[in-house]
C-alpha positions in Angstrom: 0.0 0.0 0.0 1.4 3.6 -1.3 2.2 5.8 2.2 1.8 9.7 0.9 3.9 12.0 3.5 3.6 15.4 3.1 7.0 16.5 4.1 8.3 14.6 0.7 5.9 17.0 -1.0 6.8 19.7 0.1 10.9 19.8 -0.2 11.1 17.2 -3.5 11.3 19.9 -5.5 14.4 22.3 -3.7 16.0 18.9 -3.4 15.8 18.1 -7.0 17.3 21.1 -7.6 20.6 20.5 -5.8 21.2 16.6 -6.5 20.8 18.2 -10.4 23.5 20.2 -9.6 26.1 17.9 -7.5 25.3 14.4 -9.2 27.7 13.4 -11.8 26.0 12.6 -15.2 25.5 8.2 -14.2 25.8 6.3 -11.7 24.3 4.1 -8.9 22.6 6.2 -5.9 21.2 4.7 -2.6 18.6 5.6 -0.7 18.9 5.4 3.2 15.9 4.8 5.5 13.4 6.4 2.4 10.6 6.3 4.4 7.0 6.1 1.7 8.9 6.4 -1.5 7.6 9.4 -2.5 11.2 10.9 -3.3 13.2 7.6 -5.3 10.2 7.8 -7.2 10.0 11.4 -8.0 13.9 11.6 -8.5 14.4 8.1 -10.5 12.3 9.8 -12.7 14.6 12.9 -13.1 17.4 10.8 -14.0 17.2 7.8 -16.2 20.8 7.7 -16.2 20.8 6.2 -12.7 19.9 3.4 -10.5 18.2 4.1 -7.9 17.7 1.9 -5.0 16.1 2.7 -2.2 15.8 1.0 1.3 14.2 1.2 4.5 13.8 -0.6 8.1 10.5 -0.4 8.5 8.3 -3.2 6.5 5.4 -0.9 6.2 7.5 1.5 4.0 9.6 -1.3 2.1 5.6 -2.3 1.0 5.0 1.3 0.0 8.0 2.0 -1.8 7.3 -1.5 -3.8 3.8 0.1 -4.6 5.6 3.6 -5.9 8.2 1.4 -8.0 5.5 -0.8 -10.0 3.4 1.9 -10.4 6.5 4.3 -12.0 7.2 1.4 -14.7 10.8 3.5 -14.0 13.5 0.7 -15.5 15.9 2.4 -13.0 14.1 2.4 -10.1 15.1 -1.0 -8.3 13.4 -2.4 -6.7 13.8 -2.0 -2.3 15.8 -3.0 0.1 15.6 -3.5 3.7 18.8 -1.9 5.0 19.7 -1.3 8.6 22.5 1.5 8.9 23.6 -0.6 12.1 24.6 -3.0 10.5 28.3 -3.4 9.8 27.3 -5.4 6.1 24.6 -3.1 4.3 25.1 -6.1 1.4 25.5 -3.4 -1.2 28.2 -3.1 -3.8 30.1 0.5 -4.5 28.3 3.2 -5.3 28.6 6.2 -6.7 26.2 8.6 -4.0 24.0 7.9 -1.4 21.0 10.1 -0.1 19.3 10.1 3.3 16.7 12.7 3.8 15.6 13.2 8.0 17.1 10.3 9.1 19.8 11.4 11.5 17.6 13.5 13.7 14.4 11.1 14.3 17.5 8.3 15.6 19.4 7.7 18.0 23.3 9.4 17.3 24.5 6.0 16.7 22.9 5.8 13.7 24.2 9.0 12.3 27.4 6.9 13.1 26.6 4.0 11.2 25.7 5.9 8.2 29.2 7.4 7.9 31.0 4.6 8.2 28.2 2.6 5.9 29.0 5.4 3.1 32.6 5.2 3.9 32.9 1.3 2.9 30.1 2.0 -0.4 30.9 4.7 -1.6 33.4 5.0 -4.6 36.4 7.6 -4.4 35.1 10.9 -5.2 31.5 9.0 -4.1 29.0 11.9 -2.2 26.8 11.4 0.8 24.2 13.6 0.7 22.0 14.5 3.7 19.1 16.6 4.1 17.6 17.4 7.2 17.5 20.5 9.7 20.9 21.3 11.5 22.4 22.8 14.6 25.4 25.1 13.7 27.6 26.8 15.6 26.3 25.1 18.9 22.9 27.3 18.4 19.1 26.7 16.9 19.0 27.9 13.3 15.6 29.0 14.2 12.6 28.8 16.6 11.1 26.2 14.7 14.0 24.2 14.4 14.4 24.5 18.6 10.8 23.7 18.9 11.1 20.5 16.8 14.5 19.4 19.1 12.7 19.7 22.0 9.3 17.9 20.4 11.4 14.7 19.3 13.7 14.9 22.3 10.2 14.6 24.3 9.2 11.2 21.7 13.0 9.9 22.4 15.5 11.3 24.5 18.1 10.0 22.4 16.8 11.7 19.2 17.4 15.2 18.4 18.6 17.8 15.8 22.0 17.1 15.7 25.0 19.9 15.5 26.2 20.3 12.2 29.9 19.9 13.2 29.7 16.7 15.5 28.5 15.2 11.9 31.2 17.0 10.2 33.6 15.7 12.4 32.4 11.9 12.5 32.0 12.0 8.8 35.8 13.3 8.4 36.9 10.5 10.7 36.1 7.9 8.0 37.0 9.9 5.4 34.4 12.0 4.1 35.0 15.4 3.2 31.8 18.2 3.4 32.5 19.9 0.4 29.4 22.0 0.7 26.7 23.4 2.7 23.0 24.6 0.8 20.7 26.3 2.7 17.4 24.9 2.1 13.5 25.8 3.1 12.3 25.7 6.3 15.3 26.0 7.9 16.6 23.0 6.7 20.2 22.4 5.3 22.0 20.0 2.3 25.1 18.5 3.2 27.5 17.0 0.5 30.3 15.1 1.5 32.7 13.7 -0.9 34.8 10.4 -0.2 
């Protein structure tokens, strides 16, 4: 069964925008914890040039992504697979980027740790990891908003949280990734681009 989010609605398009920008002309991208499917399926669709595989945790979105890759008839868009950034095997080959959209916030910090070093072993050299999200910088809020949401999913899990952009900076240089750039997006919300 298709899941319809409406935070995929609203920031597909400013994402779009960038990954046209950064993303080399082919290539292989993963998806990280992709949630309804709602953005592989709206970006495989913006680049035939790429495969696009996207993966999840949670079986209820693996069904829904399923549902948003037969109905596309998208030859690139692979189909899903369940992926666990825990897990010291993600079972994937190199590839050449890898997105993850408001994962590192709504988990606990030892997932944004596991994502690094996941996208340190599958990335290619010069491979990007891409995140998207809303970020702490400087050690302060970026916004009220932003402070407001901390303190709503720091309520749902204490070990959850908008993160600092700079303790992911750091982590993500420890393994070998390199933030090459920093976009300011919509609702306070910032792209990260790493490069391996």
């Amino acid at each position: 069964m298709k899941l319809v989010f409406p935070a995929p609605e609203r920031n597909k398009q400013p994402i779009l925008q960038v990954l046209q920008r950064v993303l080399p002309a082919t290539g292989t991208l993963l998806e990280i914890a992709r949630g309804s499917g709602q953005h592989a399926a709206f970006f495989a669709g913006h680049f035939p040039q790429w495969n696009w595989l996207a993966t999840d945790l949670a079986e209820a979105h693996l069904r829904s992504i399923a549902a948003y890759v037969a109905e596309s008839g998208l030859a690139n868009l692979l189909p899903p697979r369940r992926l666990d950034v825990l897990d010291t095997d993600w079972g994937v080959d190199s590839v050449q980027a890898i997105f993850s959209a408001n994962l590192i916030h709504i988990a606990p910090w030892e997932c944004t740790l596991g994502l690094c070093a996941g996208a340190a072993k599958c990335l290619v050299a010069g491979g990007l990891l891409i995140l998207y999200g809303p970020f702490r910088i400087g050690g302060s809020d970026t916004s009220a908003s932003n402070a407001a949401f901390d303190a709503d999913l720091k309520s749902r899990d204490p070990r959850w949280g908008v993160r600092d952009l700079e303790a992911v900076q750091a982590e993500a240089q420890r393994v070998g990734l390199q933030l090459i750039e920093r976009v300011a997006m919509p609702a306070n919300n910032q792209m990260l681009i790493f490069r391996r």
